[in-house]
Legacy VTK file of the C-alpha trace (Angstrom):
# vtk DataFile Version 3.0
C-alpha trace
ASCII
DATASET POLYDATA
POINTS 112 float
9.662 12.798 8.022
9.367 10.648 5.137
7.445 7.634 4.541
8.158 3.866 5.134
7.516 0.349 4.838
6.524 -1.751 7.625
7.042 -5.778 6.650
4.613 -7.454 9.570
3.883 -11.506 10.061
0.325 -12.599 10.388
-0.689 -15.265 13.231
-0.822 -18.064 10.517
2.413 -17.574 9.346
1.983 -15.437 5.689
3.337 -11.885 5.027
2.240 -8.793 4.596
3.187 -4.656 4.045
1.712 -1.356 4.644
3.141 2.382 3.199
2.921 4.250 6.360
3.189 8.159 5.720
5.918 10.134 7.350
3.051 11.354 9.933
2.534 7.997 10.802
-0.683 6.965 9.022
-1.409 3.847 7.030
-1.665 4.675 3.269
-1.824 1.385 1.854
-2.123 -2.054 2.903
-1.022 -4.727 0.937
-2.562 -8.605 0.296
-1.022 -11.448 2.093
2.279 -13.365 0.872
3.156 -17.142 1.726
6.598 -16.222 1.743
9.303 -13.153 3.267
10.675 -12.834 -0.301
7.274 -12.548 -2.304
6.085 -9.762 0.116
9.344 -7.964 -0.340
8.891 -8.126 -4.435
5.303 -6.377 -3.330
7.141 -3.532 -2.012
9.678 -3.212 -4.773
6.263 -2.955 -6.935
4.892 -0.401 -5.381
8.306 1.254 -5.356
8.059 0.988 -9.127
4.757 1.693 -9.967
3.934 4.340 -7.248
4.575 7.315 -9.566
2.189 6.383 -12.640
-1.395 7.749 -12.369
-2.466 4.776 -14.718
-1.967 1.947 -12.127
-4.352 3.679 -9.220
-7.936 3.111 -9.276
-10.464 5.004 -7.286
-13.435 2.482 -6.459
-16.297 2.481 -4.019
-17.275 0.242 -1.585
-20.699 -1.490 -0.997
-21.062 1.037 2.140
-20.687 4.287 -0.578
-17.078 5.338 0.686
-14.169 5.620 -1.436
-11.118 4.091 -1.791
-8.080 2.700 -3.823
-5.953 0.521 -5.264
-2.695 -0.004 -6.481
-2.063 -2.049 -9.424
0.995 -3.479 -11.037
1.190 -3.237 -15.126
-0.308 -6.837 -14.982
-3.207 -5.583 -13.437
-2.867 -7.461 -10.171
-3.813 -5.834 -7.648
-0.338 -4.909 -5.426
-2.072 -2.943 -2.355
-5.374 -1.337 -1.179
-6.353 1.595 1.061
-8.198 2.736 3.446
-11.984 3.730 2.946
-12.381 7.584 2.541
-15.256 9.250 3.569
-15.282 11.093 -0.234
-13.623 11.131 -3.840
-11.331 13.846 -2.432
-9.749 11.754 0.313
-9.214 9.047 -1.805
-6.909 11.378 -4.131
-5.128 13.068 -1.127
-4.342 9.410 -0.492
-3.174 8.330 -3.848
-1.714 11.563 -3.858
0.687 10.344 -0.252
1.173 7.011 -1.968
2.726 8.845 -4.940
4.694 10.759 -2.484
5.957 7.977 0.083
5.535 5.040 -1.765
9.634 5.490 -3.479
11.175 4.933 -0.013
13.481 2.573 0.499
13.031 2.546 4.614
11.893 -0.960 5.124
10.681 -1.609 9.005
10.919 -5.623 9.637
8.250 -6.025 12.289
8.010 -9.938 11.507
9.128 -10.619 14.793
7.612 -8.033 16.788
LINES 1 113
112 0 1 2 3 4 5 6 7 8 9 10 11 12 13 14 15 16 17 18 19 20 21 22 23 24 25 26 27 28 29 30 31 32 33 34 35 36 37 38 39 40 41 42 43 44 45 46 47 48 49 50 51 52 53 54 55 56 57 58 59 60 61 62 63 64 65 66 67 68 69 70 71 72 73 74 75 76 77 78 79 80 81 82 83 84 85 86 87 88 89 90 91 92 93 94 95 96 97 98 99 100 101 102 103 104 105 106 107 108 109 110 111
């Protein structure tokens, strides 16, 4: 099963993504949009930068675990994942990203 986007609504009204993996696990998460249309030109970005090593970045957190994120050629940061427990997991996620992060299956959960 291949990957999609879920487009959600936070309780104070902004927008948000996340790439979940065709096994159903959150890859990447994205920051938070005032508006519907701005969150959907964050998932056309990470449709078009998904597939270029340069724009990931591994990083690690204050608590030692690894983790990534997603840049646009900018440099602004488009989405972030979740912490990995080592460098390896990180890539295997970057890696999914790469692999799920072209779909064009868009789930509108902003009124779920």
């Amino acid at each position: 099963m291949a990957g999609y986007f879920e487009l959600k609504k936070a309780k104070n009204g902004d927008f948000y993504f996340n790439l979940v993996a065709g096994n159903g696990q959150g890859i990447l998460k994205s920051e938070m949009y005032s508006s519907r249309s701005a969150a959907e030109n964050g998932i056309a970005s990470v449709q078009n930068n998904c597939g270029e090593d340069s724009q990931f970045e591994c990083k690690e957190s204050t608590n030692g675990k690894a983790y990534f994120v997603l840049k646009a050629k900018n440099h602004q940061v488009i989405g972030q994942s979740q912490m990995y427990e080592s460098e390896s997991g990180c890539a295997n996620g970057i890696e999914s990203v790469k692999s799920n992060g072209c779909t064009d299956v868009i789930k509108d959960l902003t009124d779920a």
